[in-house]
Structure formats: C-alpha cells, structure tokens
N, C-alpha and C positions, 0 to 999 in steps of 0.2 A: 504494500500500500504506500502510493506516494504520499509527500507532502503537499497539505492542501493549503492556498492563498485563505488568510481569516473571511475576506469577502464570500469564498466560495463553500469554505466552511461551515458559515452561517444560512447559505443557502442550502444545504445539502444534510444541515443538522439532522444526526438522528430522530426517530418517533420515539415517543418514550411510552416503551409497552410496558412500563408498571402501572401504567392507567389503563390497558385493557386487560377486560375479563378473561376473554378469550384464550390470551397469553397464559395465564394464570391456571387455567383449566387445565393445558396445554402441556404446561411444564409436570402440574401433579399427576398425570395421567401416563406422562413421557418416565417419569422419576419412579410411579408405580409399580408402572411395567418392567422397568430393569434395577429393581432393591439392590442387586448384585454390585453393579456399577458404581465404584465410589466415584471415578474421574464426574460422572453423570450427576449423582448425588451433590459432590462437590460443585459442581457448575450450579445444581440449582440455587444451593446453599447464599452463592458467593452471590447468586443472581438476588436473591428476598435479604439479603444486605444492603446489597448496590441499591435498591428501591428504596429500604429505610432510609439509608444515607440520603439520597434525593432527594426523597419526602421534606426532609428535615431543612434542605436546601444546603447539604455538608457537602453534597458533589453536582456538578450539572450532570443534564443529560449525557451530553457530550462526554465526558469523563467517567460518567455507568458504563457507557457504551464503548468506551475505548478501552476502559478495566477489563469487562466481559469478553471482548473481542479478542483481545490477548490471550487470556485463561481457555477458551474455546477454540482456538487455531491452538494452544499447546495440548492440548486435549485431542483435538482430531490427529496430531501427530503424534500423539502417544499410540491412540488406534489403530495405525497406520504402519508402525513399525512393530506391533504385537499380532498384526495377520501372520 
C-alpha cells in the first residue's frame, strides 16, 4: 500500500463499521464458526477494542482501520505459510 497525499486520504477515509450491525453479526458468527482459530479470535478481539477506542474518540477511524489492517495482512500470512 502506497502513501497517500492527506487531501486524498480524507477522500478515501475508511467506513467505520463499528457503527454497523451487520459487521457485528458478521464477525460473531465468523468467530463462532472457527472457536479453534486464535489468529481469528485475536483479530476479532483486537477488532471490539479498536471500536471502544473510537467510541471514546482515543483513535480515529482512520487509525482503527490502519491498526486492523496490519494485524489482518499479518494474519492472512501467517495462513499462508501454514498451508
């Protein structure tokens, strides 16, 4: 991922799906399914953090979503080399 100009950044801002439901269903249902899974469990974990944080206005969107994004590409490469 390159670096983005601030202008285009702000255009491009993340959605902030700790405001939807559906998210939220989404993850428990995802989290449910695979108990086994810590990397999984961990991401949700890290994910109903990152939303409190936010809530609270302790991180922006943008910095949920870059946190997360991180943690989730290290995650799909962990999977990746465990095939």
């Amino acid at each position: 991922m390159g670096m983005l100009s601030a202008s285009h950044a702000e255009e491009k801002s993340p959605k902030n799906h700790c405001e939807r439901e559906a998210s939220w269903k989404e993850w428990q249902a995802l989290a449910a399914k695979h108990p086994e899974d810590q990397g999984l469990q961990a991401l949700q974990a890290l994910r109903i953090g990152l939303c409190v944080k936010i809530k609270r206005d302790e991180l922006s969107v943008q910095q949920g979503h870059d946190i997360f994004e991180k943690a989730r590409q290290a995650l799909l490469i962990e999977w990746q080399k465990a095939k």
